[in-house]
Z-matrix of the N, CA and C atoms (Angstrom, degrees):
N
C 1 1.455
C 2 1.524 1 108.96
N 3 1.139 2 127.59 1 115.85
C 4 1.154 3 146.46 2 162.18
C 5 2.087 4 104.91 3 -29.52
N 6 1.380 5 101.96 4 130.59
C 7 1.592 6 106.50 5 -170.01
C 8 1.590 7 90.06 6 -90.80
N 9 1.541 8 110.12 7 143.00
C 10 1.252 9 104.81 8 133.19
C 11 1.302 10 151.13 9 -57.27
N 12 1.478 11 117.60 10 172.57
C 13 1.724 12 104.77 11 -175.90
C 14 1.261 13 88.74 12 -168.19
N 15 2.048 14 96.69 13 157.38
C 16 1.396 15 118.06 14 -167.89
C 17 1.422 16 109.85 15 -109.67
N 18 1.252 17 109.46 16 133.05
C 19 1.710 18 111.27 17 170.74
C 20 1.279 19 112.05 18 -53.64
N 21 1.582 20 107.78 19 110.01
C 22 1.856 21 100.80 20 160.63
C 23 0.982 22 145.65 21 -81.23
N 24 1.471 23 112.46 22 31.18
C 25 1.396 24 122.41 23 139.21
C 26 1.383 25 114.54 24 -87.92
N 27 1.153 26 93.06 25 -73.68
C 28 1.680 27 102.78 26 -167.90
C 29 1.520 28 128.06 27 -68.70
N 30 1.376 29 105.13 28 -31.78
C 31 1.488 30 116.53 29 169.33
C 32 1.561 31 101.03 30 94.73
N 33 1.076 32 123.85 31 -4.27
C 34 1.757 33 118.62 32 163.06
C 35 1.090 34 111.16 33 -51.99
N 36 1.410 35 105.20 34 155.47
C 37 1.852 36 111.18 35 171.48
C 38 1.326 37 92.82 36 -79.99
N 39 1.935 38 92.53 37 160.53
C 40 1.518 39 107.23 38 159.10
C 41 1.149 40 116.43 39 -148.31
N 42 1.444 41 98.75 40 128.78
C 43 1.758 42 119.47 41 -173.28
C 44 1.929 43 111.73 42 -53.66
N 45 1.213 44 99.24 43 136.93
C 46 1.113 45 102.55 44 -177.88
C 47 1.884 46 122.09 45 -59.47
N 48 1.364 47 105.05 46 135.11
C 49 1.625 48 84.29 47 -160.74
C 50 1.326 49 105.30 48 116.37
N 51 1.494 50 135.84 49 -66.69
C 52 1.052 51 139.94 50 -179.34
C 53 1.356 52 126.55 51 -75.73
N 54 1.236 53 123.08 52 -173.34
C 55 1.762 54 133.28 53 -162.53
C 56 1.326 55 121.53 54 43.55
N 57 1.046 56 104.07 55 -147.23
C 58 1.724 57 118.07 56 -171.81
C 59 1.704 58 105.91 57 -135.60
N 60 1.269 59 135.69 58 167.86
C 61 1.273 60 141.85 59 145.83
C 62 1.630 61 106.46 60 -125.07
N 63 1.683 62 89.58 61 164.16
C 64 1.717 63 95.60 62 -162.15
C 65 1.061 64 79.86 63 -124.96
N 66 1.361 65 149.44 64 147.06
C 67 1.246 66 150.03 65 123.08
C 68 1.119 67 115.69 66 -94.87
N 69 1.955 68 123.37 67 128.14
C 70 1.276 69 129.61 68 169.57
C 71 1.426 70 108.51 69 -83.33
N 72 1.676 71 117.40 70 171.92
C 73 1.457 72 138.20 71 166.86
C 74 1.157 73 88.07 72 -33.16
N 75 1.166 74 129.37 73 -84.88
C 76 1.690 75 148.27 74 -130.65
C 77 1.428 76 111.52 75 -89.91
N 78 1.156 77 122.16 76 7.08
C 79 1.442 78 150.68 77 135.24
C 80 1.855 79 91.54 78 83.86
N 81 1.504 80 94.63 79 61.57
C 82 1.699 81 111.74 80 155.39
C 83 1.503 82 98.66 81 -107.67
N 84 1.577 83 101.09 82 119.54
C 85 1.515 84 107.58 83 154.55
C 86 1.585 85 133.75 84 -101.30
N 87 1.536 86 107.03 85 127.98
C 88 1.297 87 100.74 86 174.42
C 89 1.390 88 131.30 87 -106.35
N 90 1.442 89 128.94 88 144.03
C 91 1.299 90 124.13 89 177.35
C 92 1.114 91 127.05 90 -114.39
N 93 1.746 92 113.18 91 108.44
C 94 1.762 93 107.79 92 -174.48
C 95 1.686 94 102.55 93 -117.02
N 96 1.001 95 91.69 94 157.20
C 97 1.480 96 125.13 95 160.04
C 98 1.580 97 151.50 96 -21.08
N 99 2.055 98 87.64 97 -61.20
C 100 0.902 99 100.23 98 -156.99
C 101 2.195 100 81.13 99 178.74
N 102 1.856 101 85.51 100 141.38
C 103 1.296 102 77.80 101 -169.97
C 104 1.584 103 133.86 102 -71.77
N 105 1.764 104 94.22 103 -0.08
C 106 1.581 105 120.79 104 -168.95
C 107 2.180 106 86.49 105 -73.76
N 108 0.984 107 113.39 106 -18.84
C 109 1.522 108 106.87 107 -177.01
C 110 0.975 109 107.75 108 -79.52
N 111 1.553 110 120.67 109 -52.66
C 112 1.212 111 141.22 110 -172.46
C 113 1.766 112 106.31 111 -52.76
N 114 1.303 113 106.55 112 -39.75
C 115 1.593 114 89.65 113 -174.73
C 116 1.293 115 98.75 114 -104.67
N 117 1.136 116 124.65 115 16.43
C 118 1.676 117 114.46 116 176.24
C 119 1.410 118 103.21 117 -76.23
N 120 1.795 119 109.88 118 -58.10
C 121 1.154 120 100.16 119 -158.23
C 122 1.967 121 94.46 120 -94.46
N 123 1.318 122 129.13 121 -53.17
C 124 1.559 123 99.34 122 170.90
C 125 1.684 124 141.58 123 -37.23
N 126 0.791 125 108.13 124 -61.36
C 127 1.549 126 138.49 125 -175.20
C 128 1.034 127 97.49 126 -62.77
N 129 1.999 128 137.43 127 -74.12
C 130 1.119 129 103.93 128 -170.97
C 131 1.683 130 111.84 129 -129.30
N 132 1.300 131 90.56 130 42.47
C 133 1.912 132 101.13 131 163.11
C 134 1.584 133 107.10 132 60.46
N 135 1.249 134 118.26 133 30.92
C 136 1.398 135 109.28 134 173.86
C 137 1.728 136 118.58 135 -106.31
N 138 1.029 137 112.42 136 129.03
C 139 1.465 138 147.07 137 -167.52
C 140 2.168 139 93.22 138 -65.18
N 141 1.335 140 80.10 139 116.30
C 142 1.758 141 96.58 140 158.12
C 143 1.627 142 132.77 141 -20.28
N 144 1.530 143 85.92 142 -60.73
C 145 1.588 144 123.89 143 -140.14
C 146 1.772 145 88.12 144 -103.97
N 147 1.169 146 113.19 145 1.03
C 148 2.051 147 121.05 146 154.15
C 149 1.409 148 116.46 147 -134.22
N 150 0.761 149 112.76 148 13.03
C 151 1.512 150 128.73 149 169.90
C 152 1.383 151 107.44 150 -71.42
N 153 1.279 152 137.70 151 97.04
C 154 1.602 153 111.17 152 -172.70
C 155 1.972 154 122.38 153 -84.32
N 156 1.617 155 103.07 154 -1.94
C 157 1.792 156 93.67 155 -178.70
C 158 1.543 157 98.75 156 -92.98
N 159 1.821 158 122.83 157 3.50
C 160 1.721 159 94.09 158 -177.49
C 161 1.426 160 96.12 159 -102.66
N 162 1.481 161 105.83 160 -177.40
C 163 1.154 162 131.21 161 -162.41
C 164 1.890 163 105.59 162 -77.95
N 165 1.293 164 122.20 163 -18.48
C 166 1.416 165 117.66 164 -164.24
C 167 1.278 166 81.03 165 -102.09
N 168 1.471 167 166.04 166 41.39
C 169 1.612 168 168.74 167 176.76
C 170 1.262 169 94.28 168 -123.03
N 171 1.644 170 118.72 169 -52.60
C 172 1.400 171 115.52 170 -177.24
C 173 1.364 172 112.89 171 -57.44
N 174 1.389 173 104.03 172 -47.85
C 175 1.443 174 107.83 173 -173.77
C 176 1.347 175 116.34 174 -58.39
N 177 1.352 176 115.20 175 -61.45
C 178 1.567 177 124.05 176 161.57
C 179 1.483 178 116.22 177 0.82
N 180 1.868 179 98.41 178 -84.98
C 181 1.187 180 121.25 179 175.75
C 182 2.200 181 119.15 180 -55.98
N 183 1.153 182 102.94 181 -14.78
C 184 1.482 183 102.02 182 176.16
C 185 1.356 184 108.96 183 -69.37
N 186 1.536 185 99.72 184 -41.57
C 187 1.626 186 114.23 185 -153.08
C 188 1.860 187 92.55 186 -83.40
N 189 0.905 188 102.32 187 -28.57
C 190 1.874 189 93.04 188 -167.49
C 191 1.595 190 91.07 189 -95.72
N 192 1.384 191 150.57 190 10.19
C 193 1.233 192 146.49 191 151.90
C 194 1.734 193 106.34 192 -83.32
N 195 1.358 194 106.99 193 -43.97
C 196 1.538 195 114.85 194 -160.50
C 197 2.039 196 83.58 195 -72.71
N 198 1.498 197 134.71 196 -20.62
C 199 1.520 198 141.94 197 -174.94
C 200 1.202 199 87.98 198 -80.13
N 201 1.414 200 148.10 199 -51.10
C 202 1.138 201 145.18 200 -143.76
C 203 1.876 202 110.36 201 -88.67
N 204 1.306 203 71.64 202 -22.32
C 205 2.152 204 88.08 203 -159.15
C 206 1.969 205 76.27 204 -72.45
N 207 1.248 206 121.43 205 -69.26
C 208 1.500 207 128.31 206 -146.19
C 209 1.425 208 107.47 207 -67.45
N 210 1.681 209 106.86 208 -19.87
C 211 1.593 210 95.89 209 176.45
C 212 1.543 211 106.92 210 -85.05
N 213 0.997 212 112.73 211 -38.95
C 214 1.717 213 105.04 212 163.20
C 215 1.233 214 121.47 213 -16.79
N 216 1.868 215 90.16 214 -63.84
C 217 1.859 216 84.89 215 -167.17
C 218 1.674 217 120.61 216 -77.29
N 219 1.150 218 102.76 217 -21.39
C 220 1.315 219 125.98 218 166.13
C 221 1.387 220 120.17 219 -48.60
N 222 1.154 221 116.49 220 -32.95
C 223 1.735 222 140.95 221 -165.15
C 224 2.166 223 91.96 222 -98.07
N 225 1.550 224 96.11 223 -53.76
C 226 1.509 225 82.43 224 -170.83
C 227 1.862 226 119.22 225 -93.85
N 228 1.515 227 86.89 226 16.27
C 229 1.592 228 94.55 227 173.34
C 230 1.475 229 99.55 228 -103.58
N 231 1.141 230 117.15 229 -32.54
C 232 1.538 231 109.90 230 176.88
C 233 1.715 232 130.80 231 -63.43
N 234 1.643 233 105.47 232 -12.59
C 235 1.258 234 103.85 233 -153.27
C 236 1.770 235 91.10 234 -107.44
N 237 1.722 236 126.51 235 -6.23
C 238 1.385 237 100.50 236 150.35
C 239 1.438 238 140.20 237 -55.02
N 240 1.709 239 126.59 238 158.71
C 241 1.227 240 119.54 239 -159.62
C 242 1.784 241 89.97 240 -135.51
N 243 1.216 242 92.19 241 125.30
C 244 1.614 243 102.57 242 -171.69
C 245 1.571 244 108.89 243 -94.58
N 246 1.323 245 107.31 244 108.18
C 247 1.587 246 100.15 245 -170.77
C 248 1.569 247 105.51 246 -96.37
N 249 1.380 248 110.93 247 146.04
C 250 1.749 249 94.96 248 -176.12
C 251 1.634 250 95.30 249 -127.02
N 252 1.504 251 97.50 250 165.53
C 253 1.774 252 119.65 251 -144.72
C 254 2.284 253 67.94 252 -86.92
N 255 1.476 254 82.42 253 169.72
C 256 1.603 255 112.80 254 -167.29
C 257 1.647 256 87.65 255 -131.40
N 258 1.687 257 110.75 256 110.88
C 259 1.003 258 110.79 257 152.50
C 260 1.246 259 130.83 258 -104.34
């Protein structure tokens, strides 16, 4: 059975049968989708991970909210002051 595979740009699946592969000189292969991938990241050098319709932007943005959430608590757990009894 034919494996699936993920666009490396975008990180969508792709049905077997479908997309394109790129093979470079230096024998990096890429697998897109759809040719809107293909020229995102060849053609005009744009990065995944600012791209805001693919799937690795979401992720991006999950992970630096889910950073944001923990320093919070981190910040408002730190700022109690533990006073201790004097015997």
């Amino acid at each position: 059975m034919p494996e699936k595979r993920e666009c490396t740009f975008c990180g969508n699946p792709i049905e077997p049968g479908t997309g394109t592969i790129h093979i470079r000189n230096n024998g990096h292969i890429f697998h897109f989708c759809n040719s809107k991938c293909k020229r995102n990241m060849l053609d005009l050098d744009r990065k995944a991970r600012e791209t805001r319709w693919t799937k690795r932007h979401a992720q991006e943005k999950a992970v630096k909210t889910y950073r944001k959430k923990t320093e919070k608590k981190k910040e408002k757990g730190g700022k109690k002051k533990i006073i201790k009894k004097k015997d």
